[in-house]
N, C-alpha and C positions, 0 to 999 in steps of 0.2 A: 501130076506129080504125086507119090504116094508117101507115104510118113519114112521112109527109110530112105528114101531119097532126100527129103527137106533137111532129116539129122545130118547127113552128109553135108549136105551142103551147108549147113551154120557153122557144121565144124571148120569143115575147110574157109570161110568165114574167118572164124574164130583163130588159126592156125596162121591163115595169112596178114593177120594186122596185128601191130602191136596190143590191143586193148580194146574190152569190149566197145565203149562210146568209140575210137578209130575206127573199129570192124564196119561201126554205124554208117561211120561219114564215109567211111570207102569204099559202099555198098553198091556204088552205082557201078562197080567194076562187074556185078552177078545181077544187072535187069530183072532180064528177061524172064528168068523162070520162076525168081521170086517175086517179084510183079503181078506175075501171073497166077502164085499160091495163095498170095494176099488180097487177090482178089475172087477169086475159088471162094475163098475162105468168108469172105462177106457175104457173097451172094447165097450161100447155101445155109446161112444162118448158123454156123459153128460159130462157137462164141473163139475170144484170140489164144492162140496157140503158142505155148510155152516150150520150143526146143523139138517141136512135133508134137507134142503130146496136148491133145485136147484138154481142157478144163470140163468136169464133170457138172454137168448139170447140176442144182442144188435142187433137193429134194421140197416136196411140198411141203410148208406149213403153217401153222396158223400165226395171224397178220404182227402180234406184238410178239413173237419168239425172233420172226423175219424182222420189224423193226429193229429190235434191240440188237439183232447180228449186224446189220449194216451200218451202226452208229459204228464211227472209225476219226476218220482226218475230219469231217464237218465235227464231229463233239469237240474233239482236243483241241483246235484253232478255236472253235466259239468260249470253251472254258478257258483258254489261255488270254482271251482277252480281258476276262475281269482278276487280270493277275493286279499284284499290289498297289500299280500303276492306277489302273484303275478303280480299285477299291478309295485310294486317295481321293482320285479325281472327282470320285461320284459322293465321298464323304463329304466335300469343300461343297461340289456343288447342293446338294442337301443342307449343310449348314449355314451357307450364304443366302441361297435363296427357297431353303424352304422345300413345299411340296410345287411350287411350279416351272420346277424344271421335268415334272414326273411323264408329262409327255413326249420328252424325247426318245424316253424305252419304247415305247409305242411306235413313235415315226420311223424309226431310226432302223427296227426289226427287216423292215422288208428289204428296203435298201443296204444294209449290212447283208443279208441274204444273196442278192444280187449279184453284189461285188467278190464277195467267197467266192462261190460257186463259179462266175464267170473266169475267175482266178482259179478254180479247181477244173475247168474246162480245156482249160487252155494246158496244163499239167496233164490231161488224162487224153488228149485227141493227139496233140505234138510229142507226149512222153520226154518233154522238156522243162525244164523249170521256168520260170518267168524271166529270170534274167536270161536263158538263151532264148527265149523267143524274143525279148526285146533286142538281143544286138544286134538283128538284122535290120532293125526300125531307127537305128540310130547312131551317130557316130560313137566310136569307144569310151571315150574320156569324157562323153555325156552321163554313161553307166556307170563307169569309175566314181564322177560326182556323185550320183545317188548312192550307189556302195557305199561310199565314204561315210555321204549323209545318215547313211541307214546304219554305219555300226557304230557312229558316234553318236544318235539316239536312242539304239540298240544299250549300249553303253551304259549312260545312264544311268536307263532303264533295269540294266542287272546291277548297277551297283545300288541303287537304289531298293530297289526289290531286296538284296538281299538285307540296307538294312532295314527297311521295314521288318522280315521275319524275322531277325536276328533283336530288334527291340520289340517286337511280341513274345519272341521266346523268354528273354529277361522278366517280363512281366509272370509270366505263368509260372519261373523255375529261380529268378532272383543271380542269377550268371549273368556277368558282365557281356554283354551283346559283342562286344568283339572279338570273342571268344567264337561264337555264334555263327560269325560273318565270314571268318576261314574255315570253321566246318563246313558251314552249308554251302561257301564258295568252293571250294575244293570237293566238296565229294559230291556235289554235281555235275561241276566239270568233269571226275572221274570215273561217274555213272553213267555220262555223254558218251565218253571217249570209248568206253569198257564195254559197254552194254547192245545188242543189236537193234535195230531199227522195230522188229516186232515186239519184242522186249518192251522197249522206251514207250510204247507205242500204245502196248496193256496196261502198264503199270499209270501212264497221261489217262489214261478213259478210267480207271479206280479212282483218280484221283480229284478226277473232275466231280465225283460226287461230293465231295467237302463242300462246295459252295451252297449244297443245300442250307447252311449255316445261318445264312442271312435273310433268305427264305422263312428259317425259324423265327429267327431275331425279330424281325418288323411282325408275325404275327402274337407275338408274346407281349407287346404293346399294346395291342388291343386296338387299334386307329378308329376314325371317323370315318369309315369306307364312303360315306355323302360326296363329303368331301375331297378325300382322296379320288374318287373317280371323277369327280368334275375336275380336278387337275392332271388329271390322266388323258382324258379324251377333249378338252379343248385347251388349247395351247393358247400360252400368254407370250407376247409378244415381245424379245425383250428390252427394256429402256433406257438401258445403261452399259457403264463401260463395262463394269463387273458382272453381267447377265452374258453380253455377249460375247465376254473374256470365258464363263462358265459354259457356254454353248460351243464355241471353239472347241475348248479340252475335250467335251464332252464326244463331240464328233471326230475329234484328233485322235483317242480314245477307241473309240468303237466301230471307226473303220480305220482302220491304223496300218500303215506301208508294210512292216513287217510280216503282217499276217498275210498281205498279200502271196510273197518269196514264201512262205513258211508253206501254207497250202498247195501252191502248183506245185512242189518239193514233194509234199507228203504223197500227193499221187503217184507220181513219180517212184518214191522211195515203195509206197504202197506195190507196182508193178516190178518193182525188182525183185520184192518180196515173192513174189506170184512165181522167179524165173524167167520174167521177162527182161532179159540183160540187153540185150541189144535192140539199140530206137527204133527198128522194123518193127518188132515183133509189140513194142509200146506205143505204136503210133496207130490212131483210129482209136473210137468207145464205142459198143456195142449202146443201145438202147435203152437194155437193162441197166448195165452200167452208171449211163448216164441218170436214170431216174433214182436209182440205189443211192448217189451222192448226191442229188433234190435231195431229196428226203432227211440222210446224212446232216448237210450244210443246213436246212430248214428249223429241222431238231434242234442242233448245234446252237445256231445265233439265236433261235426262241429262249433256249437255256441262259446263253449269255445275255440278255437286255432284260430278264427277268433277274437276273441276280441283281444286273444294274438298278431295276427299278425299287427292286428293295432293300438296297446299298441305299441311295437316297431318301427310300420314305424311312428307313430306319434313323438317318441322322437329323432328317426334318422334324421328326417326332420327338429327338432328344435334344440332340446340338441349338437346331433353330430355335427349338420353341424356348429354350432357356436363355438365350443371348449369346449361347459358343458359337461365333462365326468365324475364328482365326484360329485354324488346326497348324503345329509347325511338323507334329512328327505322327506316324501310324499309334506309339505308346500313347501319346495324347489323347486322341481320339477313342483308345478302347478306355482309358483312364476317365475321361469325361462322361463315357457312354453308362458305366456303372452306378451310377448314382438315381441316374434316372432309367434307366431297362431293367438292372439288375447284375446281380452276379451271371448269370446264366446267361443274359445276352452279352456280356462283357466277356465271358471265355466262348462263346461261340464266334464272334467279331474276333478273337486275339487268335484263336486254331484255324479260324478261315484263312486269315493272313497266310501264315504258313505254310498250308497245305497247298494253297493256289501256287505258290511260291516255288513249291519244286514243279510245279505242272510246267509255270509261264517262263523260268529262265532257260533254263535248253532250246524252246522256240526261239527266243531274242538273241541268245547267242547265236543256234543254231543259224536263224533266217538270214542276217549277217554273214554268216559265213558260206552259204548259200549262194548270197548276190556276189561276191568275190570270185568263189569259184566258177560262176557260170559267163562274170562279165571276163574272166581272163582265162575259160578251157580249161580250169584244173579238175582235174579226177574228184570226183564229189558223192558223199552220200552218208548217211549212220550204221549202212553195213557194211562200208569200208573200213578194213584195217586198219588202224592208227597207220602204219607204213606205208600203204597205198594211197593214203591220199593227205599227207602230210598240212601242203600249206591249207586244206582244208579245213584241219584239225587244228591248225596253226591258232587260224583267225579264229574259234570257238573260244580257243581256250588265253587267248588274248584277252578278248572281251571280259574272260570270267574273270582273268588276275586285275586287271582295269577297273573291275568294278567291284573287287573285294578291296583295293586301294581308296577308292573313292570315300570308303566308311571312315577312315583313317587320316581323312584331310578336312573333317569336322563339316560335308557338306549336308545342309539337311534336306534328308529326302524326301520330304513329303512334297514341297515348296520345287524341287527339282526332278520331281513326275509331274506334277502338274504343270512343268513349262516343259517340260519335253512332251507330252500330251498337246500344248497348243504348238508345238513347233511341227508335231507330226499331224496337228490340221491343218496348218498352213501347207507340209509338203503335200501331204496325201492326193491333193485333186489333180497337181503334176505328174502325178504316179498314174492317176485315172486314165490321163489321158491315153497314157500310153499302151496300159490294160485294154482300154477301150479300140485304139488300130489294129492291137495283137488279136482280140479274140472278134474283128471281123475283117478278118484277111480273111477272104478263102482260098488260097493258097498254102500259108501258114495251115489253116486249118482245117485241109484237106476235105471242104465244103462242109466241114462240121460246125462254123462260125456258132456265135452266141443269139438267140432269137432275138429280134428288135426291140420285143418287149423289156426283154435284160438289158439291150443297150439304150433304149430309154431310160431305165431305172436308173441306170450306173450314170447317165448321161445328165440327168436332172442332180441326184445328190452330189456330180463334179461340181457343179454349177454351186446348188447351194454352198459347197465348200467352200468355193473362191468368193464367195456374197459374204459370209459368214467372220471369214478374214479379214476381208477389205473391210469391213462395217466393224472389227473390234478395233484397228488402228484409225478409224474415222470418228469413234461414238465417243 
């Protein structure tokens, strides 16, 4: 079949069904010949084909230009995890316990690595987001539960988030935070809504450099690297209820459900972008592909457990060693931090906040609204028109008004990230599971399944998850 032939027929495709995802599902009315193009197509090593028209080979070049081109969905998923959320969670844990929680950025890396990726696998082989590849795995109203679950921790999580930056903003400019809290809640939402998926997408990866902040901060301390590295690389055990109440969060944290939905999405959204509209043309990863997002997701979660680790050594070194163990709000902690860092780590810790802050609420709304649309077939995606895909956009901007209210009902955030952090350690390893039958069907995955090596990895930190929980409600 030649390239004028296949434009034909995507049109007439495209002509005869309502909508591109219908065209998708009603595909199997035209087998035969597209069956046979799509597999043409594999065999002869053309990488996948957008509407007939091949995708250009990308020119040679040298290895950190090509790095830096393919950091994408792995950066902005690994940078959105150390949104304010966690910035909290890792400050508590630093201030409570110190430098020995410093090994879990360590642990934590490979298997946070794992779970992306295999999460980004399953988005770039099916050209489905994670909640459609789960409803075949499950009854409906099992999905709907987690939906539920995930935008009432989602939730939160954005009102939360915003007022953290909205009492950093205060700090820096002396404006009543609530002021703050419908800005940055609203013109979020309306940069979500407004803006296209490549857009959102450049503007996440600029943004994602602010966190080098903290990176600053802990080395403007000065540490005892002795020290610090023997609590880096042998891990303490932990003995109490508050170690492994801080180990929970920590892990609830930094493999966290959202980012699950968030990532299969962005590939996804990633191949729309490309012109690949229709699940034919999105289904299968080339080789390259697949190694392009290794690499991506590797970079990615290395960035993120590295801010983490120095979110902690920086409040071990100030918080603990002074006797601050009991942070209530984000102002507090940059408020305490000052005294002992300085001026300079005190406004680098108050602008990181912030800046993280417009990266991480679009994903949290976003991933929410994600799992909705996929558990109940609604038209979905951020280069959807606000009109085409309505209750899409519904649930986004739900969330955001939900959590600009939250500021408003005197809840304090710092205290309600860190339990929405251990609530989404307790859910996460029920999420595993499910991640785990999804990306080794080979059916679903059109023999592109996850390597055993990945489903061992994913398969051991389930396990620690549910150890980890069961042992905070037993200790």
């Amino acid at each position: 079949m030649n390239e004028q032939n296949f434009q034909r027929l995507t049109v007439a495709a495209k002509h005869n069904q309502p909508g591109a995802d219908a065209a998708s599902r009603g595909f199997r009315a035209f087998p035969h010949s597209i069956i046979l193009l799509r597999n043409r197509a594999r065999h002869s090593h053309i990488e996948k084909q957008s509407f007939g028209v091949a995708k250009k080979k990308p020119t040679k070049r040298n290895f950190v230009r090509r790095f830096f081109s393919k950091l994408g969905p792995g950066l902005i998923t690994g940078a959105a995890d150390d949104d304010p959320s966690g910035i909290a969670t890792y400050s508590i844990a630093g201030a409570q316990m110190g430098t020995t929680m410093l090994w879990t950025a360590f642990i934590t890396w490979p298997f946070m690595a794992c779970v992306q990726f295999m999460c980004a696998r399953i988005g770039m082989v099916t050209g489905m987001g994670l909640g459609d590849a789960l409803r075949g795995k499950g009854p409906r109203w099992l999905l709907f539960g987690g939906a539920l679950g995930l935008l009432g921790a989602n939730t939160i999580n954005v009102g939360s988030d915003l007022s953290g930056m909205a009492d950093a903003a205060e700090t820096l400019t002396g404006i009543n935070s609530h002021i703050y809290v419908v800005i940055f809640g609203v013109g979020i939402a309306y940069a979500t809504v407004r803006f296209r998926y490549h857009q959102i997408a450049t503007i996440m990866k600029w943004l994602a450099a602010v966190l080098f902040a903290y990176v600053i901060t802990a080395f403007i301390l000065r540490p005892n690297w002795s020290s610090v590295l023997r609590d880096t690389f042998v891990p303490s055990w932990p003995r109490n209820h508050a170690a492994w109440q801080n180990l929970v969060a920590i892990l609830g944290t930094t493999i966290s459900p959202y980012l699950f939905f968030w990532q299969a999405s962005q590939e996804v959204e990633e191949e729309k972008a490309m012109g690949r509209r229709l699940l034919v043309q999105r289904e299968g990863a080339t080789k390259r592909e697949i190694t392009d997002r290794r690499i991506d997701i590797g970079a990615g979660t290395f960035f993120s457990n590295l801010v983490m680790y120095f979110i902690i050594l920086t409040t071990a070194l100030t918080l603990h060693k002074h006797g601050i163990k009991d942070i209530d709000t984000s102002k507090q902690a940059a408020e305490a931090l000052r005294p002992f860092a300085g001026t300079l780590a005190y406004s680098l810790y108050t602008v990181g906040i912030i800046g993280v802050g417009f990266l991480a609420i679009p994903t949290l709304a976003g991933s929410a609204a994600y799992a909705f649309a996929e558990t109940f077939s609604w038209k979905e995606g951020l280069d959807e028109p606000f009109r085409g895909a309505i209750p899409f956009y519904a649930v986004l901007i739900f969330s955001m008004l939900l959590g600009i209210g939250m500021d408003f009902l005197g809840v304090n955030p710092v205290r309600a990230l860190f339990w929405t952090a251990i609530i989404n350690g307790v859910l996460a390893p029920f999420l595993l599971v499910g991640v785990l039958i999804a990306a080794s069907d080979r059916k679903l995955m059109r023999g592109q399944q996850s390597s055993w090596l990945s489903r061992i990895a994913v398969g051991i930190i389930t396990l620690v998850m549910f150890a980890a929980a069961a042992a905070m409600f037993m200790f």
